[in-house]
N, CA, C and O of each residue as an XYZ file, in Angstrom:
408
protein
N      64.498    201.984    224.019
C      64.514    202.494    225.378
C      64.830    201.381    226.378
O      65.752    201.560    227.174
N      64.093    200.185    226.392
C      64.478    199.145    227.207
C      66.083    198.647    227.435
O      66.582    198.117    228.428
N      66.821    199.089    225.890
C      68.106    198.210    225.665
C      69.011    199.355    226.419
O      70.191    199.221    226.743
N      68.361    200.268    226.579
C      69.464    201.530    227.391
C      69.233    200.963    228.654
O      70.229    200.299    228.939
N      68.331    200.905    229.612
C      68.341    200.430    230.366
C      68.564    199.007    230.964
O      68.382    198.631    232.122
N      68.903    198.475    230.129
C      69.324    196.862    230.427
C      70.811    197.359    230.488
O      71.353    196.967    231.522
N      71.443    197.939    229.864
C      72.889    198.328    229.630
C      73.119    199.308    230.541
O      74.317    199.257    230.820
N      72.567    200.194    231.160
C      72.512    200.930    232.489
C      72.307    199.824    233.613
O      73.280    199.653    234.348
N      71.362    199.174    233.811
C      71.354    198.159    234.967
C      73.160    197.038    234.731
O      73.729    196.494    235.677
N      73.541    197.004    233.594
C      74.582    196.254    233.552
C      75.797    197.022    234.045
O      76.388    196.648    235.058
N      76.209    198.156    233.308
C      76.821    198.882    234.236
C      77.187    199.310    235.680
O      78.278    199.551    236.197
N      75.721    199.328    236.242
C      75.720    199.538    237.706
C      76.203    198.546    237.941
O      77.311    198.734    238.444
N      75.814    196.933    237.785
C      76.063    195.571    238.289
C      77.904    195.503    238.372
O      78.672    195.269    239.304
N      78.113    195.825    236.947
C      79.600    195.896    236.858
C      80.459    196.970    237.878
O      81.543    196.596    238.327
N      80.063    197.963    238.130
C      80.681    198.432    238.854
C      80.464    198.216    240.511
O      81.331    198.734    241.216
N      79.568    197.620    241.068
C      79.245    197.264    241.928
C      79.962    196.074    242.259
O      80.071    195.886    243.470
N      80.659    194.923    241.251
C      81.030    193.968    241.324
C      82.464    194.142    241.801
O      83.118    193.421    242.554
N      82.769    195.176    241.234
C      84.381    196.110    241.120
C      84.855    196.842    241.823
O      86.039    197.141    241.976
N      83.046    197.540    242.803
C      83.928    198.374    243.624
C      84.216    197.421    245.004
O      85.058    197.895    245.767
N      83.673    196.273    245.358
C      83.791    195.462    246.488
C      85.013    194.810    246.356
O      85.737    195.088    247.312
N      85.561    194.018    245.520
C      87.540    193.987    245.849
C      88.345    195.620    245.930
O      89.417    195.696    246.529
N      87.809    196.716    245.366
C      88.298    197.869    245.265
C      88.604    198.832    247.012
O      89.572    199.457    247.445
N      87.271    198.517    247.564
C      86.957    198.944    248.778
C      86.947    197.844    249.856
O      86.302    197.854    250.904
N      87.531    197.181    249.537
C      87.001    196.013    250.865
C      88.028    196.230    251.984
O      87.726    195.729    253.067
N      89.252    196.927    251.901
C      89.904    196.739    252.998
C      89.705    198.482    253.256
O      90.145    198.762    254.371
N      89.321    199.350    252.737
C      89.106    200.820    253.740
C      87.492    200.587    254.554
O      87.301    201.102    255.655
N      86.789    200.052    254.104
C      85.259    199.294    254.943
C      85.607    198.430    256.216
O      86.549    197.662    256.019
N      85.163    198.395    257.231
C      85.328    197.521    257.963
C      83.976    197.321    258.325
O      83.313    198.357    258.266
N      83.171    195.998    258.793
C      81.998    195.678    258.981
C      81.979    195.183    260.201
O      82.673    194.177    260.349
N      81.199    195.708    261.452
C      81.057    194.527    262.599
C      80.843    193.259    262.275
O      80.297    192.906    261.230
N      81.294    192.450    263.223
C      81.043    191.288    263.223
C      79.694    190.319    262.669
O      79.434    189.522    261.768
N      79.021    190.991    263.898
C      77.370    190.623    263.829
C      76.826    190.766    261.868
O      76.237    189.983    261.123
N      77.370    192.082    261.682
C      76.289    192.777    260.848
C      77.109    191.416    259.619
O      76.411    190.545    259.100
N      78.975    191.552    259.316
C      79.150    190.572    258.545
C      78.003    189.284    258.343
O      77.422    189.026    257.289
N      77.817    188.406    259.927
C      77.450    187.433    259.746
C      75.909    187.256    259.210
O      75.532    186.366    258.449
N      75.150    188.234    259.738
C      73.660    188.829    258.677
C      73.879    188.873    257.174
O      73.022    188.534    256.357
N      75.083    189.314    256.876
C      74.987    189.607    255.211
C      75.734    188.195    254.920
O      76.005    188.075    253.725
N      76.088    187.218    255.639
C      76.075    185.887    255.463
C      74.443    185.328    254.870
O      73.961    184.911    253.817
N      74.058    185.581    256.070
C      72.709    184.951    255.715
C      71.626    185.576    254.834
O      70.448    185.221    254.886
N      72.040    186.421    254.115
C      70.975    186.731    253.368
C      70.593    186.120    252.248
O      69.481    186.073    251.722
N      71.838    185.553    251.860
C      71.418    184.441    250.451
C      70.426    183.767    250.659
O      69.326    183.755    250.108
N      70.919    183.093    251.629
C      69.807    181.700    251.879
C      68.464    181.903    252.294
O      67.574    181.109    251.988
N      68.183    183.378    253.277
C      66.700    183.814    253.424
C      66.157    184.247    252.214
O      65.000    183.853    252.062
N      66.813    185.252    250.862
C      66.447    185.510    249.906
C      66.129    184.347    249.151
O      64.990    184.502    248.710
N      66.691    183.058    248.733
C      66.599    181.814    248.669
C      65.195    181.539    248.490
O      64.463    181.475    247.502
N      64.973    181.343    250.170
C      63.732    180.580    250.758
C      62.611    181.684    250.093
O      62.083    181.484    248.999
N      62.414    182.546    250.701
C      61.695    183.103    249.849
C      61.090    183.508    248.740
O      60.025    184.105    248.575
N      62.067    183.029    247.835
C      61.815    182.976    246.279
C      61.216    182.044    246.198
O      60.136    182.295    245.663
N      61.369    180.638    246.551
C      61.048    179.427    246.662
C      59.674    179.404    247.196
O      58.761    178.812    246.621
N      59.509    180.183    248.520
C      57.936    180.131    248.862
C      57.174    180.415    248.159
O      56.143    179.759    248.011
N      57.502    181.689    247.383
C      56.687    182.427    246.753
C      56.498    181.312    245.178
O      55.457    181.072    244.565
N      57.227    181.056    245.028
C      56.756    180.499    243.395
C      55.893    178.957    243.760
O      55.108    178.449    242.959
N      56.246    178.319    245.217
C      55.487    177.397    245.444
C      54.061    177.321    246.219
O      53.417    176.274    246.290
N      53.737    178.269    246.659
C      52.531    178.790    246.885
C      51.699    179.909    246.301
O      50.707    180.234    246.953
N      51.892    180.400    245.433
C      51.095    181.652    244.960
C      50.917    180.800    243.437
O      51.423    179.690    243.271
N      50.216    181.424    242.505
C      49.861    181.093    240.606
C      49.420    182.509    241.045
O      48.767    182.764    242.057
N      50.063    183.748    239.754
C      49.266    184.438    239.941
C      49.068    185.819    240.982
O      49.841    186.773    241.070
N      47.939    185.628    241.639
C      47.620    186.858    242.832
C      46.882    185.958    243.531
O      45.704    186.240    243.749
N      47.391    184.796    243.979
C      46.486    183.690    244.882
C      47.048    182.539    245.297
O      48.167    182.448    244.791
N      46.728    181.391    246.151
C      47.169    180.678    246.320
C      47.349    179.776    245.399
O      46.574    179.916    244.453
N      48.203    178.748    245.298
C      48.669    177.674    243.728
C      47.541    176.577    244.425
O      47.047    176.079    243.413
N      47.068    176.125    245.245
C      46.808    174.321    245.694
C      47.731    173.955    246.379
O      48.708    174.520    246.870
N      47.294    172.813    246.376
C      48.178    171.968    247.294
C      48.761    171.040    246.447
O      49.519    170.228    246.976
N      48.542    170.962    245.012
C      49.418    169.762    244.907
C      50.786    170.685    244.192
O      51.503    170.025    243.440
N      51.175    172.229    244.412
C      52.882    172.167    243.830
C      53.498    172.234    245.542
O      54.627    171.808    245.785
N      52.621    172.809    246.632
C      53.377    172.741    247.148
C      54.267    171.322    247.886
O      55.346    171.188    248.464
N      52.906    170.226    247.408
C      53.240    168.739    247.916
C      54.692    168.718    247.187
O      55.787    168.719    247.750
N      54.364    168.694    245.476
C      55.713    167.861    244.654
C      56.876    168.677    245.220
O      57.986    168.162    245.088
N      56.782    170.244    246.021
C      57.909    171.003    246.237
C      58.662    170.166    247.713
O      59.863    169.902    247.768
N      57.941    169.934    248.515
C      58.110    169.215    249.603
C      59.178    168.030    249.309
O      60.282    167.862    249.826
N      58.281    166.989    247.974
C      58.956    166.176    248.064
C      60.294    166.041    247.230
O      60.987    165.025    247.284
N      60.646    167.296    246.348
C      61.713    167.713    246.116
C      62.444    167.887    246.906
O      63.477    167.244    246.723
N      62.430    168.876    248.342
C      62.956    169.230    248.843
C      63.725    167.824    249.830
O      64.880    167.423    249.980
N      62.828    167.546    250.173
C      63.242    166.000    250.857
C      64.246    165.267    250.168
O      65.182    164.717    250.748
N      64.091    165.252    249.105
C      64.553    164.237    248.428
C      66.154    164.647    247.803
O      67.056    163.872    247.483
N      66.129    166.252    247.760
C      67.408    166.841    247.323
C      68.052    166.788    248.785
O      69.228    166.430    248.842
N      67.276    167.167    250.179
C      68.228    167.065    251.522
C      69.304    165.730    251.500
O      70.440    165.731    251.975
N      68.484    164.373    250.679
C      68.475    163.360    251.207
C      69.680    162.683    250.178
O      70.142    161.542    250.188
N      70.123    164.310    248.939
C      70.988    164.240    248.121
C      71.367    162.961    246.868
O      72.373    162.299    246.613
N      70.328    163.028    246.436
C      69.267    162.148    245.349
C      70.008    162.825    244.204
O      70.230    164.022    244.385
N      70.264    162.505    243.514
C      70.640    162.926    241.922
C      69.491    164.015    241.525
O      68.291    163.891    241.769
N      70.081    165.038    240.902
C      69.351    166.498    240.723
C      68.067    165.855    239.724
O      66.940    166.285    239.968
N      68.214    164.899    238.677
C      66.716    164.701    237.327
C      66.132    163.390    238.026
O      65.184    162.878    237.430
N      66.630    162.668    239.400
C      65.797    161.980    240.177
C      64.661    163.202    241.017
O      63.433    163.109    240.992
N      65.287    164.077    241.576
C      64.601    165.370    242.337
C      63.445    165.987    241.378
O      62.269    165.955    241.742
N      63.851    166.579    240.073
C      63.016    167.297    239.473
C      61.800    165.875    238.790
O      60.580    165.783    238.660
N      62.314    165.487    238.667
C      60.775    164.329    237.814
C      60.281    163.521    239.027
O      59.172    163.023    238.828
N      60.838    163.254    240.276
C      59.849    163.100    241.594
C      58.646    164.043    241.759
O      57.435    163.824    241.755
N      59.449    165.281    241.921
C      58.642    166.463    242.185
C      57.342    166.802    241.285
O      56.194    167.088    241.624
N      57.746    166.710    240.431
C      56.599    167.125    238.916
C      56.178    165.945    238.622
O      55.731    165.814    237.483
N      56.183    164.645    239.600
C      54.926    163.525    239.081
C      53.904    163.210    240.117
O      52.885    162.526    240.019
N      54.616    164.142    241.576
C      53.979    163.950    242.622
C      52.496    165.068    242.341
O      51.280    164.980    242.517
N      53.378    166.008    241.860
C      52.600    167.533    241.343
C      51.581    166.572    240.810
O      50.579    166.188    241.413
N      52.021    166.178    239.418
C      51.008    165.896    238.281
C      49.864    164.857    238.629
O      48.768    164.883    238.068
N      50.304    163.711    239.848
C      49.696    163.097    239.933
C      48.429    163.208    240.784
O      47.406    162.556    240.574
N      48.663    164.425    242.126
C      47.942    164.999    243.140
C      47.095    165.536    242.195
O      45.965    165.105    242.427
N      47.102    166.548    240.879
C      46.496    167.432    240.399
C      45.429    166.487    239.371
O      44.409    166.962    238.873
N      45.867    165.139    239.185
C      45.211    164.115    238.124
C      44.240    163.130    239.347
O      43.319    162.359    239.077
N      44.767    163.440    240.645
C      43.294    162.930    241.477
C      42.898    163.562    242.250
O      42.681    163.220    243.412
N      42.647    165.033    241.583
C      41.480    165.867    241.419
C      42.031    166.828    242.429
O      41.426    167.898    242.489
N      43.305    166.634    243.435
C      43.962    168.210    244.711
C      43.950    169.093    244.073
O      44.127    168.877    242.874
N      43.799    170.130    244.396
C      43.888    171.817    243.445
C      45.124    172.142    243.321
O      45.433    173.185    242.746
């Protein structure tokens, strides 16, 4: 039952992918609304990001992922090599959580 529906959700995806070069020039979009569906990546983005760096669970994580997330984030703005970013992040984590931050 699951594999029908993984192959139904794939379908939809596929045709959804197909009908947007198919339809894109009988659609016309205001301006405004275009530049909103600009930005939705990047708010969907952030949000994913909040959520996995503050919650464990059905609760808050502590403070020490959201520290190492911080200093990921800093450190990727600051355009640091991507396995300099991730092992900053997860020693800042490990180390906050090894002197005793929740």
């Amino acid at each position: 039952m699951l594999l029908y529906a993984v192959l139904a959700l794939a379908a939809c995806t596929y045709a959804l992918r197909l009908a947007g070069p198919a339809f894109h020039h009988r659609l016309r979009l205001p301006e405004h609304l275009r530049d909103l569906l600009g930005l939705a990546a990047p708010v969907l983005l952030v949000a994913l990001l909040a959520t996995a760096a503050l919650t464990a669970g059905h609760g808050f994580a502590g403070w020490a992922r959201p520290a190492g997330v911080a200093v990921g984030a800093v450190l990727a703005v600051r355009r640091l090599p991507f396995p300099v970013v991730v092992v900053a992040a997860a020693a800042t984590t490990a180390l906050l959580r090894l002197s005793g931050v929740a």
